[in-house]
GUMAR-230042 format. One record per residue (C-alpha): residue in three letters; x, y, z. Coordinates in steps of 0.02 Angstrom, whole numbers, padded with zeros to 5 digits, always signed. Example, Ala and Ser with C-alpha at 12.3 -4.5 7.8 and 13.67 -1.06 7.14 Angstrom:
ALA+00615-00225+00390SER+00684-00053+00357
This chain:
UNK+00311-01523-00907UNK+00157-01572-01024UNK+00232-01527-01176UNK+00392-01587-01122UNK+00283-01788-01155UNK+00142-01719-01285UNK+00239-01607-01404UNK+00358-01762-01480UNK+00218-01877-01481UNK+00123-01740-01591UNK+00274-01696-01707UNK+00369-01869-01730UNK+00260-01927-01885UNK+00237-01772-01985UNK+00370-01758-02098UNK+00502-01927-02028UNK+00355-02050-02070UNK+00333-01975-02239UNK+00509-02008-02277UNK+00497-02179-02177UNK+00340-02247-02292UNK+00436-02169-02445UNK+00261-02051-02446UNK+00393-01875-02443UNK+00420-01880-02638UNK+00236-01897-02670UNK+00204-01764-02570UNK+00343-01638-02602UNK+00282-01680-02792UNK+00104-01634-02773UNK+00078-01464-02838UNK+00100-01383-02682UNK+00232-01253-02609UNK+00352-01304-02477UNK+00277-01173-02348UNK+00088-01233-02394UNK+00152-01419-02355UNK+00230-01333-02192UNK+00080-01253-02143UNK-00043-01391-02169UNK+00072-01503-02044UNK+00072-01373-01938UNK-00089-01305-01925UNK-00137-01489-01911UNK-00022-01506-01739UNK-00085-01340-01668UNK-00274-01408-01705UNK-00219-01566-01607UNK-00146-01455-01454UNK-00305-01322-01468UNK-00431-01497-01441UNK-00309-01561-01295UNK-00319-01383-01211UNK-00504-01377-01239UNK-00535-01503-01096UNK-00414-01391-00999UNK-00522-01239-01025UNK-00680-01333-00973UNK-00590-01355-00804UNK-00571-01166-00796UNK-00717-01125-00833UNK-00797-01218-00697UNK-00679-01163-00573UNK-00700-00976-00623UNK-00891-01008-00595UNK-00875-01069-00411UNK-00702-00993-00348UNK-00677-00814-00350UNK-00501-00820-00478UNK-00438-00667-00545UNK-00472-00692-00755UNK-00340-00619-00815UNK-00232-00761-00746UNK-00350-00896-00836UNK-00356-00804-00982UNK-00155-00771-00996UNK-00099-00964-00930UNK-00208-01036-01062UNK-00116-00895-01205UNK+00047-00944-01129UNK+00018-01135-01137UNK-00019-01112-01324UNK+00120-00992-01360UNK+00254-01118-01287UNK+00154-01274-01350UNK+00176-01159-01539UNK+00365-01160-01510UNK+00371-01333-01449UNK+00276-01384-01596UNK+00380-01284-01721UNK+00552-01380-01650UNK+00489-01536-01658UNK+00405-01508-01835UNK+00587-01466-01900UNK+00666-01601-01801UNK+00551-01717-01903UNK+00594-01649-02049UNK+00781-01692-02013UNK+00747-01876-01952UNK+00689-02032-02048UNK+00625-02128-01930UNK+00470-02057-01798UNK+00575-02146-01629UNK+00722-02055-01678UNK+00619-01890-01691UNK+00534-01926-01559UNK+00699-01953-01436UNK+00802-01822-01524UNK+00643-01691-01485UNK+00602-01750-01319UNK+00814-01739-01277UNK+00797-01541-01352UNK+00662-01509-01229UNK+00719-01580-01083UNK+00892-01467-01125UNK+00774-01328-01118UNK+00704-01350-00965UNK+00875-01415-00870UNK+00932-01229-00921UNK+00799-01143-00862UNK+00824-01223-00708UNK+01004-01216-00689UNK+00985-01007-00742UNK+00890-00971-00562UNK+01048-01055-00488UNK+01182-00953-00570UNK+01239-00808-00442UNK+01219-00635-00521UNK+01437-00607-00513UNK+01575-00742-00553UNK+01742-00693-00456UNK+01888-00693-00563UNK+02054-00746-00472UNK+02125-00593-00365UNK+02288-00599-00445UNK+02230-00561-00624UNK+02222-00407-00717UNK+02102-00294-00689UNK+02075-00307-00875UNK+02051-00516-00874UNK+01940-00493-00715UNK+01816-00379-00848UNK+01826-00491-00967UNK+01770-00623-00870UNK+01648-00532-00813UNK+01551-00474-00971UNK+01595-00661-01029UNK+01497-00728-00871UNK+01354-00605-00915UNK+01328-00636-01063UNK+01318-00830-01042UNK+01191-00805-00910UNK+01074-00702-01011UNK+01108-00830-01135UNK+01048-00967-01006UNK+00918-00876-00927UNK+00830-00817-01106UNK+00840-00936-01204UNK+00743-01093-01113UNK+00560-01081-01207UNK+00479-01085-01004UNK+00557-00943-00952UNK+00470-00827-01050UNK+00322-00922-00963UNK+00335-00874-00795UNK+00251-00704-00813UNK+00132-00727-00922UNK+00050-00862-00802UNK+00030-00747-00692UNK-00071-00624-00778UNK+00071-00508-00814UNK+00069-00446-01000UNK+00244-00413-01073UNK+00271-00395-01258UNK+00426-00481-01270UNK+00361-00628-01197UNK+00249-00640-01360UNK+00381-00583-01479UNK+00503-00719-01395UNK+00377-00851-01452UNK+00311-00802-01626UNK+00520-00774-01679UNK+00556-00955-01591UNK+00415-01041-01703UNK+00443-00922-01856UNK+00625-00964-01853UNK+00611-01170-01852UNK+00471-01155-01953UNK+00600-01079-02073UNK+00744-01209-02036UNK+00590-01325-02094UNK+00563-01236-02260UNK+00764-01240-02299UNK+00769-01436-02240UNK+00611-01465-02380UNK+00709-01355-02501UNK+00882-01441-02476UNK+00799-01620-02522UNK+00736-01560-02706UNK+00908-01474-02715UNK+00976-01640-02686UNK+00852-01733-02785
């Protein structure tokens, strides 16, 4: 719910209020690469999110030293807040890229989020079996079946908190961490394409 309000605030003037100030050409002209341009941005919005969470980690630390709390679950919810804040950060990094304006990013990032979490919500809802009409073929009944299935892995997956849940807990999965380093490798990428389209089109 905290980077569902901080991550759009972070990423709406990275790349949109370049292109709003008419700044993007003087960048993209600068004798940089695309992906060192991406990575500066970037590594500038994870800096930002590692001095927010540093305040956050002062709190834990005190409470380790006076309540008896298991570390593994301080030291895990503090990697999992920064692996999700990463992907957040990565959307909303390309979604500026797309947008001219920083409101628009902002609203269009904050809307992508909030879809994200209404599907991880509505995927703890959906019962494990869908019925298909008695009167149908045996072979339409399957296929409704595997259809139904493979929406809900779909739902439950792909929400960026649901890989969360575990990891807060002090439970280490792997694919928890791969889920997160693909998610922000991938928009980082759609961000790289979206910088190369524009000198295409220039």
């Amino acid at each position: 719910m905290i980077m569902l309000f901080i991550a759009p605030l972070i990423t709406m003037r990275l790349l949109a209020e370049e292109k709003n100030q008419g700044t993007i050409e003087m960048l993209l002209t600068h004798p940089l690469r695309d992906w060192e341009i991406i990575a500066g941005k970037y590594g500038a919005a994870l800096l930002m999110l590692l001095l927010m969470m540093s305040t956050v980690m002062l709190n834990l630390a005190i409470i380790y030293y006076f309540v008896d709390v298991e570390p593994a679950v301080l030291v895990f919810g503090m990697c999992t807040f920064f692996l999700m804040g990463a992907a957040f950060l990565s959307l909303g990094l390309f979604v500026s890229s797309v947008c001219s304006n920083q409101i628009t990013a902002a609203t269009a990032t904050f809307g992508l989020f909030f879809l994200s979490f209404i599907m991880s919500y509505y995927a703890d809802e959906m019962p494990e079996t869908v019925p298909a009409p008695a009167g149908w073929p045996e072979s339409a009944q399957s296929f409704i079946a595997q259809l139904y299935n493979f929406a809900r892995s779909v739902v439950a997956e792909l929400p960026v908190d649901a890989h969360a849940k575990d990891m807060a807990q002090g439970i280490f999965q792997p694919y928890d961490i791969a889920y997160y380093v693909l998610f922000s490798a991938f928009f980082l990428f759609l961000t790289f394409r979206v910088l190369e389209s524009r000198k295409w089109r220039g």
